[in-house]
MIDOSE-1310 file (N, C-alpha, C; in nm, 2 decimals, decimal comma, always signed):
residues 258
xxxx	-2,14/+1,09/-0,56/-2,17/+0,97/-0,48/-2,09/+0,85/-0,53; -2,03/+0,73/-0,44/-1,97/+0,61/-0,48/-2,06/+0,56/-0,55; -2,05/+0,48/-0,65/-2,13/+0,33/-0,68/-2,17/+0,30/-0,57; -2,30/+0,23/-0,56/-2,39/+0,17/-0,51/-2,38/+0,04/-0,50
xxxx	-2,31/-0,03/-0,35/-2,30/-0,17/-0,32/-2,43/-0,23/-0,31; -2,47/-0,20/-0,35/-2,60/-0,30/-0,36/-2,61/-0,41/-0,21; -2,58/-0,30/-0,12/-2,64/-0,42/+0,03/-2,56/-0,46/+0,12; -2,43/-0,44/+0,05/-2,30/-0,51/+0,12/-2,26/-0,40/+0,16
xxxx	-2,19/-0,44/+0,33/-2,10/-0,41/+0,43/-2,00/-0,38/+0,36; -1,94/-0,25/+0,36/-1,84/-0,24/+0,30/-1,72/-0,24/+0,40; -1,61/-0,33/+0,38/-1,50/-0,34/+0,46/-1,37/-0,30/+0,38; -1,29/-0,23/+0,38/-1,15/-0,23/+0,34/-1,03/-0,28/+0,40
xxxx	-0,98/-0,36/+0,41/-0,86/-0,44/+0,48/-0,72/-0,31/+0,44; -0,67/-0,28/+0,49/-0,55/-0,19/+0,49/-0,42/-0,30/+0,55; -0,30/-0,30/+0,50/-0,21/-0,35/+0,49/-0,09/-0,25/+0,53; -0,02/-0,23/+0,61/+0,06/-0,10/+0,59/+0,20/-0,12/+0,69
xxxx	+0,28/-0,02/+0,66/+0,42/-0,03/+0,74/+0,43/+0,10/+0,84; +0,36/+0,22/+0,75/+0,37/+0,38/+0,76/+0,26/+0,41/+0,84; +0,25/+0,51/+0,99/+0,14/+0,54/+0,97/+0,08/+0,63/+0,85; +0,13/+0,72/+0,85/+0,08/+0,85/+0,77/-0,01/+0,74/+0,62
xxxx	+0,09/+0,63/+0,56/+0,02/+0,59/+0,44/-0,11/+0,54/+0,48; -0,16/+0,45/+0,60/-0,22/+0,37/+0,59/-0,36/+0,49/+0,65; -0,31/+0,59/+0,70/-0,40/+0,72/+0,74/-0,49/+0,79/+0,62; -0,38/+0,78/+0,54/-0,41/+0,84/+0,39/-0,53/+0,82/+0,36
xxxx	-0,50/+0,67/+0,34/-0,61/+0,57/+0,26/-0,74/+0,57/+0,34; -0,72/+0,50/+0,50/-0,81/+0,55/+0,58/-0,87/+0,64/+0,57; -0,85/+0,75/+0,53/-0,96/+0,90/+0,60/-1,01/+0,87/+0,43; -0,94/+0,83/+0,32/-1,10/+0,91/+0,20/-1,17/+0,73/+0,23
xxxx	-1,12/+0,65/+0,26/-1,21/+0,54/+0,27/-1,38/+0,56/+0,37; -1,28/+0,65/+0,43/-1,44/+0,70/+0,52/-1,52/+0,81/+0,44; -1,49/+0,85/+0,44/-1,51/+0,96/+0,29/-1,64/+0,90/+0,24; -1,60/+0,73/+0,18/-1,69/+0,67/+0,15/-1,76/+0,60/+0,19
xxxx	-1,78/+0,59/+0,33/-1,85/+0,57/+0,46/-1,82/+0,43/+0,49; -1,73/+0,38/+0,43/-1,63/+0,26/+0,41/-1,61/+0,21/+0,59; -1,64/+0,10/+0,63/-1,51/+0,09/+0,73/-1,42/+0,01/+0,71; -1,31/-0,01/+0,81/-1,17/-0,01/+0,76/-1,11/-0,06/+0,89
xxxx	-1,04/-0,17/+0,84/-0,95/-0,29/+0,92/-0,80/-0,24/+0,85; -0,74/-0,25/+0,98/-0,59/-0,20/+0,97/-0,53/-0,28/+1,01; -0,43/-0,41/+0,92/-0,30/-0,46/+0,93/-0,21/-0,40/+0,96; -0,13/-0,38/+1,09/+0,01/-0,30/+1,11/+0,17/-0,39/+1,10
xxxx	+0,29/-0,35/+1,01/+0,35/-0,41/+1,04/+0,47/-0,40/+1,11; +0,42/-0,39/+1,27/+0,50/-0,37/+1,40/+0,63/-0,47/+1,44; +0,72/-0,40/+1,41/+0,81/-0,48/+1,52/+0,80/-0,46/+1,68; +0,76/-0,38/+1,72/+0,74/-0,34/+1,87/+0,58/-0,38/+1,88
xxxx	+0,51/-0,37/+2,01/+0,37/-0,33/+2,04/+0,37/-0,15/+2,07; +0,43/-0,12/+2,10/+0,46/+0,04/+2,09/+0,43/+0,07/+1,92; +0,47/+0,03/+1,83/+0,47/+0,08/+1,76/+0,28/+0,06/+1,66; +0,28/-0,03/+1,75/+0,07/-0,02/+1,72/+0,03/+0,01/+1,76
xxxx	+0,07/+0,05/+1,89/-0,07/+0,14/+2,00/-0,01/+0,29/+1,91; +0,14/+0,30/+1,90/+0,06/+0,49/+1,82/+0,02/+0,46/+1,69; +0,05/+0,37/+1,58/-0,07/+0,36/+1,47/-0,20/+0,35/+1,54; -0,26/+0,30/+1,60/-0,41/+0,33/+1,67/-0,43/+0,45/+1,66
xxxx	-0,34/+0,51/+1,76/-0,36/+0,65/+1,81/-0,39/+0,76/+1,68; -0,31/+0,73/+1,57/-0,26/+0,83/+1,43/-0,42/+0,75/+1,33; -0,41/+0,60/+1,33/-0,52/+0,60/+1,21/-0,64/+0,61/+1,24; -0,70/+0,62/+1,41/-0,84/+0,57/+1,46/-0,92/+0,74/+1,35
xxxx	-1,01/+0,68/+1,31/-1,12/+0,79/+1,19/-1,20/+0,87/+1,30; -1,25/+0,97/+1,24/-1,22/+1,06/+1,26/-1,37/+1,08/+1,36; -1,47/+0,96/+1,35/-1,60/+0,89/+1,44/-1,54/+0,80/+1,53; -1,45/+0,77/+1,50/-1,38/+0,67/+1,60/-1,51/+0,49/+1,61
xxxx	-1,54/+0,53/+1,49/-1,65/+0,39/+1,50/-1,60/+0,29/+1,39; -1,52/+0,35/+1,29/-1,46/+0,25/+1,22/-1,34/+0,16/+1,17; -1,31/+0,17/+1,30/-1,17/+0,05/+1,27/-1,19/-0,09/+1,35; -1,11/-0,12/+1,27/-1,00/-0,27/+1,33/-0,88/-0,26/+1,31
xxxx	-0,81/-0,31/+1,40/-0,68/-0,28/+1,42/-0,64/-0,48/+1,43; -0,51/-0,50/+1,39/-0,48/-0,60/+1,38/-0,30/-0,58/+1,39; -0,21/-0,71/+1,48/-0,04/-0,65/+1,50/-0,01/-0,77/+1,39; +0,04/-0,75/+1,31/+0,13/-0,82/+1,24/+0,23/-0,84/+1,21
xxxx	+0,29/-0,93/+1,15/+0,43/-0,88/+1,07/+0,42/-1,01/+0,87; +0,43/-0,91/+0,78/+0,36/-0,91/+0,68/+0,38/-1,00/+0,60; +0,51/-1,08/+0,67/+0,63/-1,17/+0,56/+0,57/-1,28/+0,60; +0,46/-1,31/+0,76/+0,44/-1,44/+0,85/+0,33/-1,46/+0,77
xxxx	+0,28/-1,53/+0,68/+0,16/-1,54/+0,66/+0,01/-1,57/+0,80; +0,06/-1,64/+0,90/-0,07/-1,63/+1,00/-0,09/-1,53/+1,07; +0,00/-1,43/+1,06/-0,06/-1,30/+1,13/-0,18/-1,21/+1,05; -0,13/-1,26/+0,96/-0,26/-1,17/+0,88/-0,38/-1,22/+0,89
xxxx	-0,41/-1,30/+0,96/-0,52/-1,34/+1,00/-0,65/-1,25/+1,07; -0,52/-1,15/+1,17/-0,58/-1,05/+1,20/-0,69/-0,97/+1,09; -0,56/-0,96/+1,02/-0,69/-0,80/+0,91/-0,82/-0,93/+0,85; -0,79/-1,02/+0,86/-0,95/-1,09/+0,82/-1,06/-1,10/+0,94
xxxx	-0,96/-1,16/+1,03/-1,06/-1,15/+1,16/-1,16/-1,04/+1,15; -1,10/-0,91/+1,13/-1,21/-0,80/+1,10/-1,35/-0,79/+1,04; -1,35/-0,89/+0,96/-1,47/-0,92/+0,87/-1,61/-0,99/+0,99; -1,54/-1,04/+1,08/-1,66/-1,08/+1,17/-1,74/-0,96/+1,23
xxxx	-1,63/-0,85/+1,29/-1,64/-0,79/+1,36/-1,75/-0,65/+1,30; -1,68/-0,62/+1,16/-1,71/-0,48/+1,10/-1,78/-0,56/+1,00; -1,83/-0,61/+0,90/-1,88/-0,67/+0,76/-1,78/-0,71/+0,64; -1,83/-0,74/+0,56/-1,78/-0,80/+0,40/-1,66/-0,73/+0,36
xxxx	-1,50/-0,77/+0,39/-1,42/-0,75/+0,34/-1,46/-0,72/+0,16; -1,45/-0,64/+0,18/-1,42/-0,61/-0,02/-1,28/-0,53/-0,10; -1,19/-0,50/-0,01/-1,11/-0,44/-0,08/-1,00/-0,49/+0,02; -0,85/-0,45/-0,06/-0,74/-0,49/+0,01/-0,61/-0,36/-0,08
xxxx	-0,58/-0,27/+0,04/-0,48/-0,18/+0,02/-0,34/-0,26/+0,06; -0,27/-0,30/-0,01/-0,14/-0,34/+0,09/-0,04/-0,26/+0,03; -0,02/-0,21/+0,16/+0,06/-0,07/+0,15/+0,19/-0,08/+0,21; +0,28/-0,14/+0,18/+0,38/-0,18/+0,27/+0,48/-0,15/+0,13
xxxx	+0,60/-0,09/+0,24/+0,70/-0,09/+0,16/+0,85/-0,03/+0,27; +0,97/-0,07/+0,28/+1,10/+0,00/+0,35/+1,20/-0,05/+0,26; +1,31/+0,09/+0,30/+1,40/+0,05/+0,22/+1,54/+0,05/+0,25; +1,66/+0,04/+0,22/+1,77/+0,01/+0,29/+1,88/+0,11/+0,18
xxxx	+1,93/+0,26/+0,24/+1,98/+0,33/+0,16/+2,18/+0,31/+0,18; +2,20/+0,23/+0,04/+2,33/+0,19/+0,10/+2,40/+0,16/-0,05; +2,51/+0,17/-0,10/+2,58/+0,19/-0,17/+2,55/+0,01/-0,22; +2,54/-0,03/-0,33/+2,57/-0,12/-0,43/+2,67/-0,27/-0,33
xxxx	+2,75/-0,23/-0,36/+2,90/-0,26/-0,32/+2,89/-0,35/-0,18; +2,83/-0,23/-0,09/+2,81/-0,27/+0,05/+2,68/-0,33/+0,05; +2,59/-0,35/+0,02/+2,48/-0,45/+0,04/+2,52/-0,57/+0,04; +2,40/-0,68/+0,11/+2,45/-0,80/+0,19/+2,34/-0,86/+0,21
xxxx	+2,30/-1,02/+0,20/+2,15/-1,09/+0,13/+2,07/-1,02/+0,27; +2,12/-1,04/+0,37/+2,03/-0,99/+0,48/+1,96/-0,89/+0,40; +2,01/-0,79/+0,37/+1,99/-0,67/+0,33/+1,85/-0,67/+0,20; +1,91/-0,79/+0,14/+1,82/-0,79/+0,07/+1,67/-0,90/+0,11
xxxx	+1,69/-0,97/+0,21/+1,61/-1,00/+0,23/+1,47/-0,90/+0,34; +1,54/-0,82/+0,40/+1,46/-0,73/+0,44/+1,41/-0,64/+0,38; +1,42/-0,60/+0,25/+1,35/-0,57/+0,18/+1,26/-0,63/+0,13; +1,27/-0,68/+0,05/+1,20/-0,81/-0,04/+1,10/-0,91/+0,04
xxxx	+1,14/-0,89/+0,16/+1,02/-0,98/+0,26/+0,90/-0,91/+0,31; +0,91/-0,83/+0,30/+0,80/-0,68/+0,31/+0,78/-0,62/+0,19; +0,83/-0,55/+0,09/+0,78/-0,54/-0,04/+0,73/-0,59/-0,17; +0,78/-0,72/-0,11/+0,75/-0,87/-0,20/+0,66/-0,98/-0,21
xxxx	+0,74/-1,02/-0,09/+0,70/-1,14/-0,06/+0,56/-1,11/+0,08; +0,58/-1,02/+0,14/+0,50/-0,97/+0,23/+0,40/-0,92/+0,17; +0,36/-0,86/+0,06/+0,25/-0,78/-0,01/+0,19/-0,96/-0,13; +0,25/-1,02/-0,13/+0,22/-1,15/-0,23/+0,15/-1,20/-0,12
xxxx	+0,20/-1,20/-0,01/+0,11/-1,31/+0,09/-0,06/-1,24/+0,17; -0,06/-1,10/+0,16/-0,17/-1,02/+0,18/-0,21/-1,04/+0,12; -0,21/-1,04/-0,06/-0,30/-1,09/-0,21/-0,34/-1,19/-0,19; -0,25/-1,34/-0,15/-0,30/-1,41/-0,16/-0,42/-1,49/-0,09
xxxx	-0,39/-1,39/+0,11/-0,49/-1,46/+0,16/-0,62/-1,40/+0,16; -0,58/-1,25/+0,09/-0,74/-1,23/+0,09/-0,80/-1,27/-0,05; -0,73/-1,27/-0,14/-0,77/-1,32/-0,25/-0,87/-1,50/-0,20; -0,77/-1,58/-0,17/-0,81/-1,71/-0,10/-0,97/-1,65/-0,04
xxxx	-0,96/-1,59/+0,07/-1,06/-1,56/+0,14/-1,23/-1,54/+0,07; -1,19/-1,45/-0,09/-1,26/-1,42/-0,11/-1,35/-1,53/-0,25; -1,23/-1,64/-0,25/-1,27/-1,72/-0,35/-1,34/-1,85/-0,23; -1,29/-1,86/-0,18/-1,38/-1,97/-0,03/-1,49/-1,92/+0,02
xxxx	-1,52/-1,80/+0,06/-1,63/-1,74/+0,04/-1,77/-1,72/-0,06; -1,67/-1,70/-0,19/-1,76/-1,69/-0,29/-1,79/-1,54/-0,31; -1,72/-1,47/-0,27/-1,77/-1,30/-0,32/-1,67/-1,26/-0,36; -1,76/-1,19/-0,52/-1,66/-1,19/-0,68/-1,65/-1,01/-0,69
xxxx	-1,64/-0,97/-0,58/-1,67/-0,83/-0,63/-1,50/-0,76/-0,58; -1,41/-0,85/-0,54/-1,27/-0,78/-0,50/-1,22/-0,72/-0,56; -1,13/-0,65/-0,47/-1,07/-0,53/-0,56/-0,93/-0,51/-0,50; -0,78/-0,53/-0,53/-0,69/-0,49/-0,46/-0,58/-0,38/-0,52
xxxx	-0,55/-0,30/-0,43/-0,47/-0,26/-0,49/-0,30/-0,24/-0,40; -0,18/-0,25/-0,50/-0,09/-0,27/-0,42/+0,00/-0,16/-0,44; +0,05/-0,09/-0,35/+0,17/+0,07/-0,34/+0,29/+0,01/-0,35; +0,31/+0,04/-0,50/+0,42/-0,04/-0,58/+0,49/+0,18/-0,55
xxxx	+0,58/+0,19/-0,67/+0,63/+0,32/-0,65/+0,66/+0,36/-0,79; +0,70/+0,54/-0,83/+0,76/+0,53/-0,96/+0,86/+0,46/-0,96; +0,93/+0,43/-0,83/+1,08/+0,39/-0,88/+1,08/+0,23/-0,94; +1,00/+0,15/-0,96/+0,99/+0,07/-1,04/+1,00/+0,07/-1,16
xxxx	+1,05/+0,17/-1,21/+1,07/+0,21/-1,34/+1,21/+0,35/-1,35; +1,21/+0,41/-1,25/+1,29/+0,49/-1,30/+1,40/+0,52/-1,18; +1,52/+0,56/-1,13/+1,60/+0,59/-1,05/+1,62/+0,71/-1,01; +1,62/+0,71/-0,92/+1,62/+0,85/-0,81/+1,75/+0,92/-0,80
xxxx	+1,75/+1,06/-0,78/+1,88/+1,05/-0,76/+1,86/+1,14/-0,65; +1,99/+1,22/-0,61/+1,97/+1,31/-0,46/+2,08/+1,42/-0,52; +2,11/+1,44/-0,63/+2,15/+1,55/-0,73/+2,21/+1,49/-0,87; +2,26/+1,65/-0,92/+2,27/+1,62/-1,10/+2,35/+1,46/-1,04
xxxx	+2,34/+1,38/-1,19/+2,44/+1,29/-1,20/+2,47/+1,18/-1,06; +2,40/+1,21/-0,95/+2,45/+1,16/-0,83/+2,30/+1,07/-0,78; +2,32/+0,92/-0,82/+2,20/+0,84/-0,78/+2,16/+0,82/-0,63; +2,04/+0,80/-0,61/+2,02/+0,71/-0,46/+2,06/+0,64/-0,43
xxxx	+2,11/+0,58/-0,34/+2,17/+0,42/-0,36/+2,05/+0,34/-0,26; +1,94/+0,33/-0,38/+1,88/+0,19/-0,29/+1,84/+0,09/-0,39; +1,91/+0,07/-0,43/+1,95/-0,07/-0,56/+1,78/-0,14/-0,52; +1,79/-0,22/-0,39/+1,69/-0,35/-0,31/+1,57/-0,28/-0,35
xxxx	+1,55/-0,19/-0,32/+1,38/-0,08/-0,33/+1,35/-0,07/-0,45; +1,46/+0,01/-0,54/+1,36/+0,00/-0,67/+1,34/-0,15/-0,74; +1,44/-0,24/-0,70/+1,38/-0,37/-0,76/+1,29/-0,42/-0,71; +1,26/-0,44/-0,57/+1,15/-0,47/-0,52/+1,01/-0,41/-0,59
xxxx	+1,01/-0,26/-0,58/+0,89/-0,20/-0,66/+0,89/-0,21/-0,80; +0,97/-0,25/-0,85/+0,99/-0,35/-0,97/+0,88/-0,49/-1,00; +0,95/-0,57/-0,88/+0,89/-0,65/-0,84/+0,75/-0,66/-0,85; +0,71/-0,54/-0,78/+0,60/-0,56/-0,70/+0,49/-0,51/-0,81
xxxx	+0,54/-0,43/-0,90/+0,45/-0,37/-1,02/+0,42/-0,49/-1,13; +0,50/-0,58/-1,14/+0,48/-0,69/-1,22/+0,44/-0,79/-1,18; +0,44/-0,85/-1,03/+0,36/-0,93/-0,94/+0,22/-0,86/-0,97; +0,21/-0,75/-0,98/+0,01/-0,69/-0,93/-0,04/-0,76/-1,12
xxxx	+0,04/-0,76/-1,22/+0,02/-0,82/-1,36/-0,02/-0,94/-1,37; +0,07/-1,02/-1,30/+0,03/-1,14/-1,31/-0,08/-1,21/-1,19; -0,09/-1,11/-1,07/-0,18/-1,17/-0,99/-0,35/-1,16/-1,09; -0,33/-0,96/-1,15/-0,43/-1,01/-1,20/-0,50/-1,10/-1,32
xxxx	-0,41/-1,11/-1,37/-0,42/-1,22/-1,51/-0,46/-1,35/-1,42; -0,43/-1,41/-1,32/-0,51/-1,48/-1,27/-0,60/-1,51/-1,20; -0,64/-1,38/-1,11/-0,74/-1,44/-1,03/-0,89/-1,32/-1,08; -0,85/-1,30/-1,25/-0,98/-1,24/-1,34/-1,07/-1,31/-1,32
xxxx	-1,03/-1,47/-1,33/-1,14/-1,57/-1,35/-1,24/-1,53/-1,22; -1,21/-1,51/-1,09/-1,29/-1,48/-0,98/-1,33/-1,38/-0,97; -1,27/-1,27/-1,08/-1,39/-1,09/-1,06/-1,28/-1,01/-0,96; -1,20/-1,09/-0,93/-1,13/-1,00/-0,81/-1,00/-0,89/-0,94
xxxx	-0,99/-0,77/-0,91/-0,93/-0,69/-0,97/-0,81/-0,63/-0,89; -0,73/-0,62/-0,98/-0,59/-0,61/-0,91/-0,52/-0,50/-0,95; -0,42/-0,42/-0,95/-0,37/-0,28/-0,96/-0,27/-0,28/-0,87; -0,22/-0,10/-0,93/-0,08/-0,10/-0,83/-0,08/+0,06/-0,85
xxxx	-0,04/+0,15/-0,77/-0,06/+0,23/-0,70/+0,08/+0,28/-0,73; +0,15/+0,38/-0,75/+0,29/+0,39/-0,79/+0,31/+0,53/-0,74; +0,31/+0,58/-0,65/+0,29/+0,69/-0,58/+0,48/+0,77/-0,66; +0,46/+0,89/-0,67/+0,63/+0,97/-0,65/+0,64/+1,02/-0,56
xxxx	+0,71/+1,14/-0,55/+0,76/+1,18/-0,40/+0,65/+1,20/-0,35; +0,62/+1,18/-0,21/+0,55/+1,15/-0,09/+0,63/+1,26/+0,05; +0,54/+1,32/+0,10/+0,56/+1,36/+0,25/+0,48/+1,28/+0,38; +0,59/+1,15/+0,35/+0,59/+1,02/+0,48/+0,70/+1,05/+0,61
xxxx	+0,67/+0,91/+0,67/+0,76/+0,91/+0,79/+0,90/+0,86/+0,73; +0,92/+0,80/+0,58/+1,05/+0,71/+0,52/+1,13/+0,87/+0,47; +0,99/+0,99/+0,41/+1,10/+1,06/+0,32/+1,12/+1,21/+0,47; +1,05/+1,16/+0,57/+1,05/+1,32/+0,64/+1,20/+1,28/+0,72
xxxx	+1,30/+1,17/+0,76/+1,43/+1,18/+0,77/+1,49/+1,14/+0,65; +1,48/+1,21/+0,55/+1,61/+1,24/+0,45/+1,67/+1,37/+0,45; +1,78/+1,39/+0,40/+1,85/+1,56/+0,43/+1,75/+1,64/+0,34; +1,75/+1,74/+0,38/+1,70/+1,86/+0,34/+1,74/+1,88/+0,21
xxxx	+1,86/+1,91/+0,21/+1,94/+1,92/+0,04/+1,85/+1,81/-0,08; +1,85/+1,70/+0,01/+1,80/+1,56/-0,08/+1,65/+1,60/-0,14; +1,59/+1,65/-0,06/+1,42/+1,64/-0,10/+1,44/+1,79/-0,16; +1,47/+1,88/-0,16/+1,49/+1,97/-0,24/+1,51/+1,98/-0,36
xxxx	+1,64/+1,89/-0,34/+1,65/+1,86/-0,54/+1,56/+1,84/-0,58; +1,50/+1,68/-0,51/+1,42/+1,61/-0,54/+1,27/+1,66/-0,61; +1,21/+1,75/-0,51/+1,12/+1,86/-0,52/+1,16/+1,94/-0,68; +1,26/+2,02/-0,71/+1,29/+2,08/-0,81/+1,27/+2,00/-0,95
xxxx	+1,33/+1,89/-0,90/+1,27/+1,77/-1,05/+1,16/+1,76/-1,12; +1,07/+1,76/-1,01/+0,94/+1,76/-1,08/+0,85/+1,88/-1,15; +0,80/+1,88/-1,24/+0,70/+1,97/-1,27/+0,66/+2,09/-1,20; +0,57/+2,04/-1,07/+0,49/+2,06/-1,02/+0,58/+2,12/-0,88
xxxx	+0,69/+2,12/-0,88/+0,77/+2,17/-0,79/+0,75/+2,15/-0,66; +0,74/+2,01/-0,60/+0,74/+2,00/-0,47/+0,68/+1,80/-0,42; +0,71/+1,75/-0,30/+0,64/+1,68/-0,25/+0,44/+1,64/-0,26; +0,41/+1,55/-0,30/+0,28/+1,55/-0,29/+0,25/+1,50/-0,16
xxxx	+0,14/+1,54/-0,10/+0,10/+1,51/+0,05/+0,00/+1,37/+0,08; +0,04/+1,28/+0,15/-0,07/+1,18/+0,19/-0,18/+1,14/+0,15; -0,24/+1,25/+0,10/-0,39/+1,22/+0,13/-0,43/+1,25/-0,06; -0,32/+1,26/-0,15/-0,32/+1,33/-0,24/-0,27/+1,14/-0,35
xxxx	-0,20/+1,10/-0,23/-0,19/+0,96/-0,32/-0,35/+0,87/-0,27; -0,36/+0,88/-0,13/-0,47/+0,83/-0,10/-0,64/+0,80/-0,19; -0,65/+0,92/-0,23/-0,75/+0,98/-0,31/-0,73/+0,87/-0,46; -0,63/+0,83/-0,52/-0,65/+0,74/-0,64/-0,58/+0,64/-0,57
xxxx	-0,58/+0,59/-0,47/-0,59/+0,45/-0,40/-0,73/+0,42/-0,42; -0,82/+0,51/-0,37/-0,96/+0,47/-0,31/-1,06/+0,47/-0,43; -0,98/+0,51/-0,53/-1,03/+0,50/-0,68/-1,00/+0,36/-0,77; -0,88/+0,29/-0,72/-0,89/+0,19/-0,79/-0,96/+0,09/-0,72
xxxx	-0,99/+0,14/-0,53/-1,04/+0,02/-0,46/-1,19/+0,02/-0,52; -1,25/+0,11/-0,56/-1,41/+0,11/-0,60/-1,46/+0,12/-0,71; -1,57/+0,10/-0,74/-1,66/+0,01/-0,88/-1,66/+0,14/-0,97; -1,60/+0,31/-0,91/-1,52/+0,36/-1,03/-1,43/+0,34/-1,13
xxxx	-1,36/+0,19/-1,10/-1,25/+0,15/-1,18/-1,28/-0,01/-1,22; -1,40/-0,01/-1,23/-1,42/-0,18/-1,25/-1,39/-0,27/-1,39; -1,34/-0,15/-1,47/-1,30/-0,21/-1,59/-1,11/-0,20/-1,55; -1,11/-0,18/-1,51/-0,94/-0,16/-1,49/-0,90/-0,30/-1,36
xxxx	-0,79/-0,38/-1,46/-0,71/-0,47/-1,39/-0,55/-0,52/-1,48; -0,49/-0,52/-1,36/-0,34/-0,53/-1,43/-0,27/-0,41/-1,46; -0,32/-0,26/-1,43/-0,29/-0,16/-1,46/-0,22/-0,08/-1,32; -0,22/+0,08/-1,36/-0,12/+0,11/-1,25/-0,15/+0,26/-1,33
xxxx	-0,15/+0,36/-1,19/-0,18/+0,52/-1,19/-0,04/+0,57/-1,07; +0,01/+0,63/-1,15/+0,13/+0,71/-1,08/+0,10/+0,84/-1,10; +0,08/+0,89/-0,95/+0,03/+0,99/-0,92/+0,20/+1,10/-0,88; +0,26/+1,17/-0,97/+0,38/+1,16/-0,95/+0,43/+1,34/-0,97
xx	+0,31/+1,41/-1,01/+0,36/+1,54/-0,99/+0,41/+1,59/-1,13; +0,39/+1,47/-1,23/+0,46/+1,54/-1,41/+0,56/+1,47/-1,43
C-alpha cells in the first residue's frame, strides 16, 4: 500500500512530449489511485487528440488533459487549471525531452535552441510554476521529479568506436540533471522535493525510428541485453513522486539495465 495522504486529493501534473512516456507514468500513477493531469507538448491539435486517445486510464475517470507548448510559460497554466477540476496538485513529472541527431560540425543555434527550449528551459519553467503554485498556496508536501537521461553523463554510441551524434541532448540532459540539484537546494526551505529520473535505453516513439543495426548494438551494450519498456522506467518515476522517497532530494535513480 502507498503512504497514507492523510486526506488530500491526490493530483499528479504530468509534463510530457512522448506519448508512450507520459502513458508510463500515468498507468502506475493509477496504480496508486492517483489522478492525473496531462500537459502535452503539441505542435499540432492532432497531435493531442491522439495523446488523449493513448493516455486516457484505463476507468477513463482520471484525466486532465491540457495543449501546451513547454518553452511558453502561460500555457502551462493548463496542467494547473487541473487542480480545480480533479484535487490537490501534489506531484510534477516533467517528462519532456527531443533531440536533434546531427554531426558536431553541422549543428546551428537554431538547432540548439530547440533543444534546450524543451529540455531546459521548458522543464525549468514547469518547476518553477508549480513549484510557485505550491508555495502561494501553502502546501509543503511537493514532490518533483524531472526525466533527465543516462546520457547526462555518458555518450552513446551506434557501434564500436563510432559515437551518436547528438552533441545538444546529452548536454541538455546534462543540464537538466544539475538544474534538478540546485532547484532542490532551493526550494528545501518549502518541503518541496526535487529529483531526476535518468532513464537508459527506452522502447519510445524517439528510439522506435532509429535503424535496427543502431538499437541492437545498443541492446548488446548493456548487461541485461536489451531495451527496457515504458512502464519499467515509470515504476521509479512514481517512486520518487511519493512519500516512499521523502528523505530523498537532489538525487537521481538510473534505471539503465547495468
Amino acid at each position: 500500500m502507498p503512504p497514507d495522504n492523510q486526506g488530500v486529493d491526490v493530483v499528479r501534473a504530468l509534463v510530457g512530449v512522448h506519448r508512450l512516456e507520459v502513458r508510463r507514468v500515468a498507468h502506475h500513477l493509477e496504480l496508486f489511485g492517483d489522478a492525473v493531469a496531462a500537459v502535452h507538448v503539441a505542435r499540432r491539435p492532432r497531435d493531442f487528440q491522439r495523446l488523449a486517445a493513448v493516455v486516457a486510464l484505463d476507468d477513463g475517470n482520471h484525466l486532465g488533459c491540457g495543449l501546451g507548448r513547454i518553452h511558453q510559460p502561460p500555457d502551462l497554466k493548463a496542467g494547473l487549471q487541473a487542480e480545480a477540476d480533479l484535487g490537490q496538485i501534489t506531484g510534477l513529472a516533467a517528462n519532456a525531452g527531443v533531440s536533434i541527431v546531427k554531426p558536431a560540425l553541422e549543428l546551428t543555434p537554431d538547432d540548439f535552441h530547440k533543444v534546450f527550449n524543451v529540455n531546459v528551459l521548458g522543464v525549468f519553467n514547469a518547476c518553477k510554476a508549480v513549484a510557485q503554485h505550491w508555495v502561494d498556496t501553502k502546501f509543503d508536501k511537493g514532490s518533483i521529479v524531472v526525466t533527465s537521461s543516462m546520457s547526462s553523463e555518458i555518450y552513446n554510441q551506434k557501434g564500436p568506436n563510432d559515437p551518436l551524434t547528438q552533441v545538444f541532448y546529452n548536454a541538455s540532459k546534462g543540464a537538466a540533471t544539475n538544474m534538478v540539484k540546485g532547484l532542490a537546494a532551493e526550494f528545501a526551505k518549502y518541503n518541496i522535493r526535487v529529483n531526476a529520473l535518468e532513464p537508459g535505453f527506452c522502447n519510445t516513439e524517439q528510439t522506435s525510428v532509429m535503424d535496427k543495426t543502431i538499437r541492437d548494438y545498443q541492446a548488446s551494450s548493456v548487461p541485461m541485453g536489451r531495451f527496457s519498456e515504458p512502464h519499467e522506467q515509470g515504476a521509479p518515476c512514481v517512486f520518487l513522486l511519493s512519500e516512499y522517497a521523502s528523505y530523498m532530494t537532489g538525487g537521481h535513480i538510473r534505471p539503465d539495465g547495468g
